[in-house]
NUTORLO-787517 format. One record per residue (C-alpha): y negated, x negated, z negated; residue number from 1. Coordinates in pm, 1 decimal, padded with zeros to 6 digits, always signed. Layout:
BEGIN
<site yy="Y" xx="X" zz="Z" n="NUM"/>
...
This chain:
BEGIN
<site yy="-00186.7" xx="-04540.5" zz="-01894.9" n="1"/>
<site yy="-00041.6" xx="-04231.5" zz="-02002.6" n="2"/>
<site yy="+00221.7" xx="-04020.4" zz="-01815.2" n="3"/>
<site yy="+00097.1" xx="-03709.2" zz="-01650.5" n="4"/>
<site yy="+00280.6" xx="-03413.5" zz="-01653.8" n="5"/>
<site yy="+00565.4" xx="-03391.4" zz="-01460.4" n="6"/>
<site yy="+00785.1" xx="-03113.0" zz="-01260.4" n="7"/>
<site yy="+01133.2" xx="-03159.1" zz="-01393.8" n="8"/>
<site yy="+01103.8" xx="-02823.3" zz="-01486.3" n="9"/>
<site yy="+00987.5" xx="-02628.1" zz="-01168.2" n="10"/>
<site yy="+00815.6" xx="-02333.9" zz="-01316.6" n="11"/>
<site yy="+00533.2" xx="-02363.6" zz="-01559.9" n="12"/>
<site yy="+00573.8" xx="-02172.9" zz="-01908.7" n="13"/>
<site yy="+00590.2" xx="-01815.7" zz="-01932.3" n="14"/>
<site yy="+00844.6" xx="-01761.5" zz="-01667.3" n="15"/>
<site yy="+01109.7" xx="-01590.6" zz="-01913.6" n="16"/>
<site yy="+01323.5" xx="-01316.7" zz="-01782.4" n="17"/>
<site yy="+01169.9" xx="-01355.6" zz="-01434.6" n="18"/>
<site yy="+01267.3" xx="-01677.4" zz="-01354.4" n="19"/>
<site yy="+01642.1" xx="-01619.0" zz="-01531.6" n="20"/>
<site yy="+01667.3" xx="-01309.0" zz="-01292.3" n="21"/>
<site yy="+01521.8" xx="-01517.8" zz="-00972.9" n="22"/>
<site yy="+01748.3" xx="-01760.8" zz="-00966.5" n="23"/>
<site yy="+02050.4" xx="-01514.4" zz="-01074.1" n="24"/>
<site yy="+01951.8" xx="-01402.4" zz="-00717.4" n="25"/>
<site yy="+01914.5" xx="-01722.6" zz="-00571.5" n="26"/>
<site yy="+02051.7" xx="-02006.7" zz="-00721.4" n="27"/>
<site yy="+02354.1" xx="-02103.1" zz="-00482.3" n="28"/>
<site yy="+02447.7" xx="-02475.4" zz="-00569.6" n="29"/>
<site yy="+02703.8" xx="-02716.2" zz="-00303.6" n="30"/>
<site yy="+02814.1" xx="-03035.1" zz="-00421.6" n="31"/>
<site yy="+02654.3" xx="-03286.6" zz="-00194.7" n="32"/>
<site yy="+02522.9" xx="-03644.5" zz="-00196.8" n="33"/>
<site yy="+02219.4" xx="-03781.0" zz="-00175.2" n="34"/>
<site yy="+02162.0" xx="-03785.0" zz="+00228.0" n="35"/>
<site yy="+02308.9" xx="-03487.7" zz="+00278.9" n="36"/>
<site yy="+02144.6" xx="-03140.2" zz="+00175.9" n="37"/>
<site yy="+02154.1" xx="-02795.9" zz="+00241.8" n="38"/>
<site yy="+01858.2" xx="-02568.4" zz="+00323.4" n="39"/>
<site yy="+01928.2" xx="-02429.3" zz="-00015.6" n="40"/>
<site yy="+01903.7" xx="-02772.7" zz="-00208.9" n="41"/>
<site yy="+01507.3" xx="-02884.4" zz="-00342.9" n="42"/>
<site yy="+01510.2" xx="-03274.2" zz="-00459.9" n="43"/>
<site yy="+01294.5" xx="-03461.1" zz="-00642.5" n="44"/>
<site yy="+01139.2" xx="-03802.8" zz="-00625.5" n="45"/>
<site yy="+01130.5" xx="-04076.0" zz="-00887.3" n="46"/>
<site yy="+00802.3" xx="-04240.3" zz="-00892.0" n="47"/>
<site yy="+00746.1" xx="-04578.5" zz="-00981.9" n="48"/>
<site yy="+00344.9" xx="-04642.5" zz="-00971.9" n="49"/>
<site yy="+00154.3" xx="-04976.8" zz="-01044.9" n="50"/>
<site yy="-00198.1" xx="-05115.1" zz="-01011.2" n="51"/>
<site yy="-00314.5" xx="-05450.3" zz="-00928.3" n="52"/>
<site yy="-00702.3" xx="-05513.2" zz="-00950.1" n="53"/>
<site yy="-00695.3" xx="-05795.6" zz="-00678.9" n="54"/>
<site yy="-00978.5" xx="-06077.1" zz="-00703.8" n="55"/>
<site yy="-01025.1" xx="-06077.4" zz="-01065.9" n="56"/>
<site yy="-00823.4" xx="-06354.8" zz="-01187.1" n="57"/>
<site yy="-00614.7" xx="-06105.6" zz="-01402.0" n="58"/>
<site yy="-00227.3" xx="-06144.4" zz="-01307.0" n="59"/>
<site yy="-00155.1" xx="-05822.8" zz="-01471.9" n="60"/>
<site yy="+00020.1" xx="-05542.9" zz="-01292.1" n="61"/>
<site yy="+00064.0" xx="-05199.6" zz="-01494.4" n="62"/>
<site yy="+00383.1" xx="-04949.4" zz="-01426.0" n="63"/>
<site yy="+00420.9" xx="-04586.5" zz="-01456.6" n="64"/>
<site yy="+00763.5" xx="-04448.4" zz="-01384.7" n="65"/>
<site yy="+00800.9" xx="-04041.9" zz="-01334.6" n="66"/>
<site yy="+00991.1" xx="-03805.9" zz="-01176.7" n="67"/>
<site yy="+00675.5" xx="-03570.7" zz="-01013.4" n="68"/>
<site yy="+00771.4" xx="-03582.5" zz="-00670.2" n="69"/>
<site yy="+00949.7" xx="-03336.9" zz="-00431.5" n="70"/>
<site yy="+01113.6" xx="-03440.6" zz="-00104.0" n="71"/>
<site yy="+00985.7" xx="-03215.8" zz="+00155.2" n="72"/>
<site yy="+01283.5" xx="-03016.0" zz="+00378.9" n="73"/>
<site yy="+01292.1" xx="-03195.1" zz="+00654.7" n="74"/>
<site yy="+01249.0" xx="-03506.2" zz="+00498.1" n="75"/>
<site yy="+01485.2" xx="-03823.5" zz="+00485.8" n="76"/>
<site yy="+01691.8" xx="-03850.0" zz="+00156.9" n="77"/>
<site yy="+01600.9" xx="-04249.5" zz="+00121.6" n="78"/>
<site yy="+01388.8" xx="-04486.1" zz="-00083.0" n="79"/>
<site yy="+01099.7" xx="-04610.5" zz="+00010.8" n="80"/>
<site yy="+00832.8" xx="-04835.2" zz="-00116.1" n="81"/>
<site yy="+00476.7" xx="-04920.2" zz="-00014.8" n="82"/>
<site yy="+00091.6" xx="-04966.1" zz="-00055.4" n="83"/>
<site yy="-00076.6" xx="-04636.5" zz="-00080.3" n="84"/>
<site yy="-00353.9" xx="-04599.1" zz="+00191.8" n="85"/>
<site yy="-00578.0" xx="-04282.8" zz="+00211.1" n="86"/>
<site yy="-00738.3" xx="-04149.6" zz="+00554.7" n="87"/>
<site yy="-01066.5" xx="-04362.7" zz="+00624.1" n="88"/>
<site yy="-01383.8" xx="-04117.4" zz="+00537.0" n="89"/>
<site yy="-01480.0" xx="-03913.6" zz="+00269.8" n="90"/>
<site yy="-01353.1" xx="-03599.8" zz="+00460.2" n="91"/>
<site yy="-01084.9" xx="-03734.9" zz="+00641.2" n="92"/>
<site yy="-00834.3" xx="-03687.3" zz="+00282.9" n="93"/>
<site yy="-00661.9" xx="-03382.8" zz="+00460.4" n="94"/>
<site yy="-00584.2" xx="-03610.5" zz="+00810.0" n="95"/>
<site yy="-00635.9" xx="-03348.8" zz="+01058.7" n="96"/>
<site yy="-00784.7" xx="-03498.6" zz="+01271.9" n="97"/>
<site yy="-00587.8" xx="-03627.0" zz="+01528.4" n="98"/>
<site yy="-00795.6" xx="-03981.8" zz="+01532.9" n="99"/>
<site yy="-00789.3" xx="-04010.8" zz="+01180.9" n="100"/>
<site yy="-00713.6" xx="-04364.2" zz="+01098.4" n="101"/>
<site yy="-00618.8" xx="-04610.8" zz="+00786.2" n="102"/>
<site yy="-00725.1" xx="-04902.7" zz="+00672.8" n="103"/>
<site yy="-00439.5" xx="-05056.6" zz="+00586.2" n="104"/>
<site yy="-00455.6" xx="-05381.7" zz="+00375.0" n="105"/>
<site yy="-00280.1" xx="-05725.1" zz="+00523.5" n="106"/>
<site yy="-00115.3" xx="-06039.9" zz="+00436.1" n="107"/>
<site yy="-00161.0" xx="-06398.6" zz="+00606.5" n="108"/>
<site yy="+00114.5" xx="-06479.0" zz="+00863.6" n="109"/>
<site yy="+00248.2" xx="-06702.9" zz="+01090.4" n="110"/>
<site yy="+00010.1" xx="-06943.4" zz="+01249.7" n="111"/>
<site yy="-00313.2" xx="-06764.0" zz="+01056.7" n="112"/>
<site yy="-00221.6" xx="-06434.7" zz="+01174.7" n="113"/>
<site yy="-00255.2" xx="-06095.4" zz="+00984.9" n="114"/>
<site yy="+00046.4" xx="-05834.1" zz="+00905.9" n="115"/>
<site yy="-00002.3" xx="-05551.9" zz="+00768.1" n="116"/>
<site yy="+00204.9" xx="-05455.1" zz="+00466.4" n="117"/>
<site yy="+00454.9" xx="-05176.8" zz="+00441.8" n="118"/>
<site yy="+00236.8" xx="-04874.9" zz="+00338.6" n="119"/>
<site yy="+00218.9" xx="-04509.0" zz="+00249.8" n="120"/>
<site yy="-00030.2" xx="-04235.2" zz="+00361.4" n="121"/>
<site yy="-00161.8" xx="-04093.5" zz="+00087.4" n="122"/>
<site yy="-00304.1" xx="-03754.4" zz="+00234.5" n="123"/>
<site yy="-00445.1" xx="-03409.1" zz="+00068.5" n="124"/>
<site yy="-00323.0" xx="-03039.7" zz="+00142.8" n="125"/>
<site yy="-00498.8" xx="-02816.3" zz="+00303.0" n="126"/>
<site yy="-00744.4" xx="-02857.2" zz="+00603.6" n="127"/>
<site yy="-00608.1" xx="-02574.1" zz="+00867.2" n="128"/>
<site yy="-00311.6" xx="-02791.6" zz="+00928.6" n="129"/>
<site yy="+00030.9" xx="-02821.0" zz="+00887.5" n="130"/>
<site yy="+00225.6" xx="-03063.3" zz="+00665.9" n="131"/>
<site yy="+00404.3" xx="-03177.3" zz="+01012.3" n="132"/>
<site yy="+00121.3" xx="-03212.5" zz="+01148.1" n="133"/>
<site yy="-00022.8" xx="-03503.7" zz="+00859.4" n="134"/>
<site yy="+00316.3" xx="-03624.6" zz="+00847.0" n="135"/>
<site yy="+00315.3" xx="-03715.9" zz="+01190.3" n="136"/>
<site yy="+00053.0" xx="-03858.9" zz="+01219.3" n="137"/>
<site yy="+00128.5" xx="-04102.7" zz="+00960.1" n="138"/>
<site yy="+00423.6" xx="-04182.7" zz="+01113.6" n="139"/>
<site yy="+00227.5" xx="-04272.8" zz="+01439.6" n="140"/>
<site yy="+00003.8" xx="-04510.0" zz="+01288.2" n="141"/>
<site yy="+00306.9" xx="-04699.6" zz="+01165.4" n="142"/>
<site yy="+00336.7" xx="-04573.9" zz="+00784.5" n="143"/>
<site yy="+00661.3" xx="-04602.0" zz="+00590.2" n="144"/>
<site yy="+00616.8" xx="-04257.4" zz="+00443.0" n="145"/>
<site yy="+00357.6" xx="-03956.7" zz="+00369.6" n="146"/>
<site yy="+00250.1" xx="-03880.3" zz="+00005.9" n="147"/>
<site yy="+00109.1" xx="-03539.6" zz="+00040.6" n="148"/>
<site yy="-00053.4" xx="-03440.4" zz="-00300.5" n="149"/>
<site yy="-00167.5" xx="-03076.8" zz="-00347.1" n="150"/>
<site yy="-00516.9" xx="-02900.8" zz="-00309.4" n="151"/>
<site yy="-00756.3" xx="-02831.6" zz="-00636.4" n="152"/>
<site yy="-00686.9" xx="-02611.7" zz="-00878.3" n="153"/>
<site yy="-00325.7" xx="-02640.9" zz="-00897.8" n="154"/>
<site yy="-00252.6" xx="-02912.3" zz="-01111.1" n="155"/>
<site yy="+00044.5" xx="-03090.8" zz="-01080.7" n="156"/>
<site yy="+00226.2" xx="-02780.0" zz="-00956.6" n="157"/>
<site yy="+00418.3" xx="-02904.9" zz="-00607.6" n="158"/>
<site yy="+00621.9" xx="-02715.7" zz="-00351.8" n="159"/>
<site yy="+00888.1" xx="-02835.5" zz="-00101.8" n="160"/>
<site yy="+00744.9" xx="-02891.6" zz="+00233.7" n="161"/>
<site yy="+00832.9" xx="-02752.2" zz="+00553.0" n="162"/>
<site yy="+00754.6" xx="-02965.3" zz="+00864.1" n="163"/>
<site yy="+01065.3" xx="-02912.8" zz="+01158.9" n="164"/>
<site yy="+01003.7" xx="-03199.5" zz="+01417.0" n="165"/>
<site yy="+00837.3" xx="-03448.0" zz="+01177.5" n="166"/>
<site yy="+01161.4" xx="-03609.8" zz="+00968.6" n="167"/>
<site yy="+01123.3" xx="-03922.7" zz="+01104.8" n="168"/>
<site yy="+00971.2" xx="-04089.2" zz="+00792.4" n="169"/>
<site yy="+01022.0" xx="-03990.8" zz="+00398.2" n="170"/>
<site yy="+00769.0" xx="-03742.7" zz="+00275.4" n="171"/>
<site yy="+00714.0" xx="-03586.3" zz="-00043.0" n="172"/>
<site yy="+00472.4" xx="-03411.2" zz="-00229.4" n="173"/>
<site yy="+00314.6" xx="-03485.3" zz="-00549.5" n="174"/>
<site yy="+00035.8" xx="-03266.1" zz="-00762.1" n="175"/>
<site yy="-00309.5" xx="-03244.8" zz="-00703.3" n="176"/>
<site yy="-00409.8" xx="-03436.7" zz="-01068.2" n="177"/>
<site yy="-00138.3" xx="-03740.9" zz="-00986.3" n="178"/>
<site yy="-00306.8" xx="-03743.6" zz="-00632.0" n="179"/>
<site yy="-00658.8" xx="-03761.1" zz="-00726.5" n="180"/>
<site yy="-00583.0" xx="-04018.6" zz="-01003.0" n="181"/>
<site yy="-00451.2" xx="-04230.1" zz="-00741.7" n="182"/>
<site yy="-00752.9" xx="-04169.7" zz="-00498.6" n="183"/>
<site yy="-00991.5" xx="-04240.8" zz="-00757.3" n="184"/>
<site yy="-00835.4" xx="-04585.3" zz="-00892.1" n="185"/>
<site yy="-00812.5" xx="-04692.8" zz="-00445.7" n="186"/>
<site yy="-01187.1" xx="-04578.4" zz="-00428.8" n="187"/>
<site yy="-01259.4" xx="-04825.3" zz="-00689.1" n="188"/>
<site yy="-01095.9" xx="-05096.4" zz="-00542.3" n="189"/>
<site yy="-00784.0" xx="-05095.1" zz="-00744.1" n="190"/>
<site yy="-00462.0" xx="-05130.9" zz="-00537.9" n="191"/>
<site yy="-00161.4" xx="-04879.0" zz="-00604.8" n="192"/>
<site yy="+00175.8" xx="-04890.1" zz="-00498.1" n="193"/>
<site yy="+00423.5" xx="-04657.5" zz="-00487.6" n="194"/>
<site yy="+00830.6" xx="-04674.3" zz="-00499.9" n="195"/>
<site yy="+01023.4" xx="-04323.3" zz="-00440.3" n="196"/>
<site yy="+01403.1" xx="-04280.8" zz="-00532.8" n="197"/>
<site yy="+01551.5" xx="-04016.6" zz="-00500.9" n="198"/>
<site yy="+01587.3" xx="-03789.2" zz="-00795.2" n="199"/>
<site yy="+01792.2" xx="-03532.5" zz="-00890.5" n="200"/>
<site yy="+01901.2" xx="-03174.5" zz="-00694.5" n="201"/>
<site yy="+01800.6" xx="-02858.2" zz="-00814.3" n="202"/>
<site yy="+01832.2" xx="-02488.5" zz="-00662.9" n="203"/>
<site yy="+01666.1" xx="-02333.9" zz="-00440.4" n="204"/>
<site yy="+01287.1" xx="-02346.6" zz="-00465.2" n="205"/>
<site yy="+01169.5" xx="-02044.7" zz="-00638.8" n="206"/>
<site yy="+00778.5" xx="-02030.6" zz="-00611.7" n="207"/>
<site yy="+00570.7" xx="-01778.7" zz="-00820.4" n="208"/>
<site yy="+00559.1" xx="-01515.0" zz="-00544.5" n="209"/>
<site yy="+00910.5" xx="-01532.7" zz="-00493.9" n="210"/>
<site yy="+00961.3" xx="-01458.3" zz="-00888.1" n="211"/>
<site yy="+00662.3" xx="-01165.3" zz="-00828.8" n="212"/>
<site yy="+00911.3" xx="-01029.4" zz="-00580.6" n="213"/>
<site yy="+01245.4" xx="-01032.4" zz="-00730.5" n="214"/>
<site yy="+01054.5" xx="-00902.8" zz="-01081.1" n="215"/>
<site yy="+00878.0" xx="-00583.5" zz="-00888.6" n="216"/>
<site yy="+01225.3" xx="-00553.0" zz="-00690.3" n="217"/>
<site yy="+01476.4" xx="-00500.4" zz="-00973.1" n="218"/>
<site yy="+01183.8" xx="-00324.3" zz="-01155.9" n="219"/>
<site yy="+01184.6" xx="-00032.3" zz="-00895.1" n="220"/>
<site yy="+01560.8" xx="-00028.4" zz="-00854.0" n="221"/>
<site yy="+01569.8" xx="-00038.4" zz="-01245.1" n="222"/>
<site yy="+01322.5" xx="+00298.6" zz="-01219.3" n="223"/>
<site yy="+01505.9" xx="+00450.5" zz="-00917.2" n="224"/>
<site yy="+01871.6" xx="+00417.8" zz="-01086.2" n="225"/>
<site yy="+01726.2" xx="+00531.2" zz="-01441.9" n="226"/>
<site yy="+01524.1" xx="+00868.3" zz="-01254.5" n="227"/>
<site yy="+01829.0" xx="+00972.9" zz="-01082.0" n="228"/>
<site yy="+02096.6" xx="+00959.5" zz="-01393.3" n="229"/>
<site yy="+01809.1" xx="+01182.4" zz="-01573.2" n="230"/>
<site yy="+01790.3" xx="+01386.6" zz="-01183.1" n="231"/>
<site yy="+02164.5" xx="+01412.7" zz="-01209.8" n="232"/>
<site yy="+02176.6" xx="+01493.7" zz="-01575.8" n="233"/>
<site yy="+01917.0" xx="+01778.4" zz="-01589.8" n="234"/>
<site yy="+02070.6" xx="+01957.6" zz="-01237.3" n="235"/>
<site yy="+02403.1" xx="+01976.3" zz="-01408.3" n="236"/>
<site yy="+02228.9" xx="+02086.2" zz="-01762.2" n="237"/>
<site yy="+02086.3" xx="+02367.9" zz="-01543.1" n="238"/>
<site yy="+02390.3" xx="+02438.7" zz="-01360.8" n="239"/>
<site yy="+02587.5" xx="+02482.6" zz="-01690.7" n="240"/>
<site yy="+02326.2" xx="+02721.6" zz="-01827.2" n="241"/>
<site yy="+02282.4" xx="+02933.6" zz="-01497.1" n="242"/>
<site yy="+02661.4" xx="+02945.3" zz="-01501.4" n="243"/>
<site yy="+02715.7" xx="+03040.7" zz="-01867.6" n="244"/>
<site yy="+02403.1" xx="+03332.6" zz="-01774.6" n="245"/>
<site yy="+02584.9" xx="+03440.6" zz="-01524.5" n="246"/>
<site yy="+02917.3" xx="+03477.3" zz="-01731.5" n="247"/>
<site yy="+02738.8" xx="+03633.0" zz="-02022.2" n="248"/>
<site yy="+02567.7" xx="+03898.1" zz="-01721.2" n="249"/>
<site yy="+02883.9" xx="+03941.6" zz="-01620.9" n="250"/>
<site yy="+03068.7" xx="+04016.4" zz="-01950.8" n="251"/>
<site yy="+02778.8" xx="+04264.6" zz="-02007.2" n="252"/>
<site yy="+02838.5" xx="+04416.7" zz="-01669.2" n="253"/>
<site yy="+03229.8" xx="+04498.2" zz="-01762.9" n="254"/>
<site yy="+03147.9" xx="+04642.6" zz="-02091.9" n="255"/>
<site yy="+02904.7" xx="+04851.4" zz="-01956.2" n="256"/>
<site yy="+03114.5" xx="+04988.7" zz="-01696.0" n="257"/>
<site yy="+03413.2" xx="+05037.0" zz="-01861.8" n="258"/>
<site yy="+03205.9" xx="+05222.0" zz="-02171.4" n="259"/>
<site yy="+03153.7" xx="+05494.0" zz="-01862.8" n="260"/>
<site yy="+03513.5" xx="+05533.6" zz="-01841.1" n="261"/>
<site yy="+03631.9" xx="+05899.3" zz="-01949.2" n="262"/>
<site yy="+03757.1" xx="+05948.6" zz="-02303.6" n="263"/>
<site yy="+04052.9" xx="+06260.1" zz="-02323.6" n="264"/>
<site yy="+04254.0" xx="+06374.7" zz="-02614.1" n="265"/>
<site yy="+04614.7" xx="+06502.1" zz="-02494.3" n="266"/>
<site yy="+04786.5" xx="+06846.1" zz="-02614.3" n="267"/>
<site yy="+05089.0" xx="+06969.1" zz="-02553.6" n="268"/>
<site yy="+05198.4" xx="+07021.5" zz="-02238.0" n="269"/>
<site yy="+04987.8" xx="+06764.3" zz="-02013.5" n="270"/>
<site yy="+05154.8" xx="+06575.4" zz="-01751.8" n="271"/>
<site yy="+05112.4" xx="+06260.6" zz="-01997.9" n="272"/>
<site yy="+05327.6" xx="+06381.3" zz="-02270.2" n="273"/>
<site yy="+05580.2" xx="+06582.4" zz="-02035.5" n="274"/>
<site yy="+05925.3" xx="+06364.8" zz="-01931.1" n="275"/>
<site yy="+05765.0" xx="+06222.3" zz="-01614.4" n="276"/>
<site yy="+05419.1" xx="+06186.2" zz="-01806.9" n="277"/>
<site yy="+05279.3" xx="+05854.6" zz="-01804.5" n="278"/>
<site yy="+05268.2" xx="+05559.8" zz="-02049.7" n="279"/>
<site yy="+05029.1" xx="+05340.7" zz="-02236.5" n="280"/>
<site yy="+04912.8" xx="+05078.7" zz="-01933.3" n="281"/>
<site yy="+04883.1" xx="+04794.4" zz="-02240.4" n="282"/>
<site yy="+05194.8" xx="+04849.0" zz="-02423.3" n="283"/>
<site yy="+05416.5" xx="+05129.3" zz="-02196.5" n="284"/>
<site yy="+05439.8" xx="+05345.9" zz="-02483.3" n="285"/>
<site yy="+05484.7" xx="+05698.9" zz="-02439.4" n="286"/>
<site yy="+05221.9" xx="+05915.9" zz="-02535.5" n="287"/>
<site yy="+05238.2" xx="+06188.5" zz="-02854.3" n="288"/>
<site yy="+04984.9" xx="+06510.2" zz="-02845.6" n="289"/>
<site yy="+04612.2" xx="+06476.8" zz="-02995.1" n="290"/>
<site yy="+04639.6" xx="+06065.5" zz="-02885.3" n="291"/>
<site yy="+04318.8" xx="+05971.0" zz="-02777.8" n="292"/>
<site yy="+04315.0" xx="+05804.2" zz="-02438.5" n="293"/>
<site yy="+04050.2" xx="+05652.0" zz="-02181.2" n="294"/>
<site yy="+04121.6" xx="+05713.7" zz="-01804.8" n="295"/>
<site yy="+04093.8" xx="+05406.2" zz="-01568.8" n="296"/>
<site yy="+03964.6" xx="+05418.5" zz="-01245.5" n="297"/>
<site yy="+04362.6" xx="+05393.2" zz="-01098.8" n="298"/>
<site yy="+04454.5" xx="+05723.7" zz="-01279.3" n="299"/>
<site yy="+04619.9" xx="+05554.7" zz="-01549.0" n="300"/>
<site yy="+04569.2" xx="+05535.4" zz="-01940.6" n="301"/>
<site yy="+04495.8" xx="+05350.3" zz="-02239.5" n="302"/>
<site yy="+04544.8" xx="+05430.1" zz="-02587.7" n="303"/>
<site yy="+04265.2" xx="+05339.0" zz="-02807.4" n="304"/>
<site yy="+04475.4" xx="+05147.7" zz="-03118.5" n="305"/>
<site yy="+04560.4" xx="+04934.8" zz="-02803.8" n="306"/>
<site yy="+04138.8" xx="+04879.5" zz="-02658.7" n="307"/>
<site yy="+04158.1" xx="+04542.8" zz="-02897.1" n="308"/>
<site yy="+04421.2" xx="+04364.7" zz="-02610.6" n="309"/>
<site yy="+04149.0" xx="+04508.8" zz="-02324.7" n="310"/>
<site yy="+03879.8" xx="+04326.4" zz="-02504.5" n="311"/>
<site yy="+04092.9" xx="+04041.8" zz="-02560.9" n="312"/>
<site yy="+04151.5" xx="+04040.6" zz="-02178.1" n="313"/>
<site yy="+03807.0" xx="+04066.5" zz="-02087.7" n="314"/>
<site yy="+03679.1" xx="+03807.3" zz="-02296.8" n="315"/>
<site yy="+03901.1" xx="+03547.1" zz="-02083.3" n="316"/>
<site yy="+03863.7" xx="+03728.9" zz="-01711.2" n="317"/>
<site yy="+03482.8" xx="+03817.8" zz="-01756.0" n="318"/>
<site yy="+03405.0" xx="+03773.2" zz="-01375.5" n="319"/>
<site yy="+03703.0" xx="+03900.4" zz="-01231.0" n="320"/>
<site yy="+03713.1" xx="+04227.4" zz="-01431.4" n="321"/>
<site yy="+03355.9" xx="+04297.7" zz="-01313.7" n="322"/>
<site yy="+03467.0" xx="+04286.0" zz="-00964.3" n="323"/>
<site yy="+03698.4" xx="+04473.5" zz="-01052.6" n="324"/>
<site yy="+03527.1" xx="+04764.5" zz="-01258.3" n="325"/>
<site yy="+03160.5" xx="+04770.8" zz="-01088.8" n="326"/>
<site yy="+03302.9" xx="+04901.7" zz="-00739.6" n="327"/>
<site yy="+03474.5" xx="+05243.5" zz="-00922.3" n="328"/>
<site yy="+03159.2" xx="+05320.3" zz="-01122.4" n="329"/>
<site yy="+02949.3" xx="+05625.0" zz="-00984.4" n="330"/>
<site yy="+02622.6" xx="+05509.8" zz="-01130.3" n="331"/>
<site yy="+02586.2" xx="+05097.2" zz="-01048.7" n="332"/>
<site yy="+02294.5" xx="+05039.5" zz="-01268.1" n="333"/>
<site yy="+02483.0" xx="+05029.8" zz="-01576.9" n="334"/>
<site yy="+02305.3" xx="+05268.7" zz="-01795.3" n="335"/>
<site yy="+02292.7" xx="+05272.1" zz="-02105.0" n="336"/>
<site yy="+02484.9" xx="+05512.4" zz="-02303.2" n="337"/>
<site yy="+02361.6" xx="+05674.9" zz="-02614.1" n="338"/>
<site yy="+02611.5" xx="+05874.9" zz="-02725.3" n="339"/>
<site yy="+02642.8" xx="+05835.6" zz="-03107.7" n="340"/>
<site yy="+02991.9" xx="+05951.7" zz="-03063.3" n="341"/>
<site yy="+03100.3" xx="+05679.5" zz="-02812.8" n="342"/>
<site yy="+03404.3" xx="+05513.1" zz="-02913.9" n="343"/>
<site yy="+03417.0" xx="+05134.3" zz="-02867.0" n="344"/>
<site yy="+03459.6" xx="+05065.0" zz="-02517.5" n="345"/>
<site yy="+03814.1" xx="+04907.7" zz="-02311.4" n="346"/>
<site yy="+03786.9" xx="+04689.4" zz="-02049.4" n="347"/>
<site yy="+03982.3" xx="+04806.4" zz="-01719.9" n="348"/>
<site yy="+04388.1" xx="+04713.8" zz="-01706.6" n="349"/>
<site yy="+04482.2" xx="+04718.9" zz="-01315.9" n="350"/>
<site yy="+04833.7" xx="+04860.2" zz="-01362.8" n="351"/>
């Protein structure tokens, strides 16, 4: 007979980047022995399966060796070996029923007595129980070890067990076609046994909603870490621009102000050009009659071949010349001028 699909690799195709990123998460490996495990730790089960058809005069046995078993949590990590017996009635396969029995097959004995062969409980998921509670019941009618194999419609897919109080015998779980091939061939009479070694460790179980999880959880920390860079970005975009406004408003502010400032020419005999007149505020050059000059707001004066350093000034100290200028300025709405005859305007030089 052919060999059925097996679960050496856990998840079925089309896991991809999920699965890589699930068990980046969860994959936490210990270096332990067969035995021993950690709560962490999922092993599987070697199966070695062969039919005898008894009372046919055939001496033929047929094997099938696989690895498509998983040792539950609480299990044993031991070998074990036995005739597979299901739950006596057609709806007893799930054995939750607390007086669900076997019919377990014997061999002649001492003085024409019967004993009944070392067996396994071959018993289906599902029935609004637990796996502890089919496991222990097994164990109470004297089985060797529980062969849970999954519900329909999941193929050979398997899961680690949970079942706390119910370790005392070896159980594992195999998939729902390996199962049902094995029902069907003890329905017709054909007897199956079953040896389990232990297999090989693996990581910790991930199952498809735990992959579902871990996907939708680093998809929406993915989304919240890209939306607040672009948050982050686009505040301090708008910050920049409301700041360079605001320079620009400011700039515009100055120049306005100071183009208010009063324009003079000197003649002889003003206080500028007599010997304690004053000098340029820019370059603290005396003045000559007919210079043109611009009055600040602190009584002093500019000349106008110097206005170029005032712009130069402003152009570097935009905000703090308007806090300067704006307070010494009659009219604060910064009218326009429209004087044809306005010279180019100086930006105020505190002297």
């Amino acid at each position: 007979m052919g060999q059925l699909p097996g679960v050496g690799v856990f998840c079925r195709g089309g896991c991809g980047f999920s699965r890589l990123l699930a068990w980046c998460f969860l994959l936490v490996l210990s270096p332990q022995t067969p035995g021993s495990r950690g709560a962490e730790a999922v092993w599987t089960a070697y199966l070695n399966v062969s039919w005898r058809v008894p009372h046919t005069g055939v001496n033929r046995t047929v094997w099938e060796l696989s690895e498509e078993g998983v040792y539950g949590q609480d299990s044993p990590l031991e070998p074990v070996a036995g005739v597979l017996v299901p739950p006596d009635g057609p709806g007893a396969l799930n054995a939750c029923n607390p007086h669900t029995n076997f019919t377990v097959p014997t061999v002649p004995g001492d003085w024409g007595s019967s004993v009944q062969v070392s067996w396994l409980a071959l018993i289906q998921r599902g029935g609004g129980c637990t796996f502890a509670d089919k496991i222990h019941l097994a164990y109470e009618r004297g089985a060797s070890g529980a062969v849970i194999f999954n519900f329909p419609g999941t193929r050979n897919e398997v899961i680690p067990m949970s079942h706390p109080g119910a370790g005392d015998i070896v159980a594992i779980m195999i998939g729902n076609l390996k199962g049902t091939k094995i029902l069907q061939s003890i329905q017709r009479g054909i007897q199956v046994t079953m040896v389990i070694e232990v297999g090989k460790k693996h990581g910790p179980w991930v199952n498809h909603y735990s992959i579902f999880f871990v996907s939708v959880s680093f998809f929406i920390i993915t989304a919240a870490t890209v939306g607040y860079f672009i948050f982050y970005s686009a505040r301090r975009l708008r910050n920049a621009r409301a700041q360079s406004r605001k320079q620009r408003q400011l700039k515009a502010d100055a120049k306005k102000a100071i183009g208010r400032l009063q324009l003079r020419t000197l003649k002889q005999g003003d206080k500028e050009i007599g010997p304690d007149g004053d000098s340029c505020a820019v370059c603290i050059e005396l003045y000559k009659p007919n210079d043109l000059v611009r009055i600040l707001t602190c009584n002093s004066t500019v000349a106008p071949s110097h206005h170029y350093y005032a712009e130069m000034l402003v152009n570097h100290e935009a905000n703090s010349m308007a806090v300067d200028v704006v307070p010494h300025v009659d009219n604060p709405t910064f009218e326009e001028d429209e004087s044809p005859d306005q010279e180019t305007t100086v930006r105020e030089i505190k002297s």
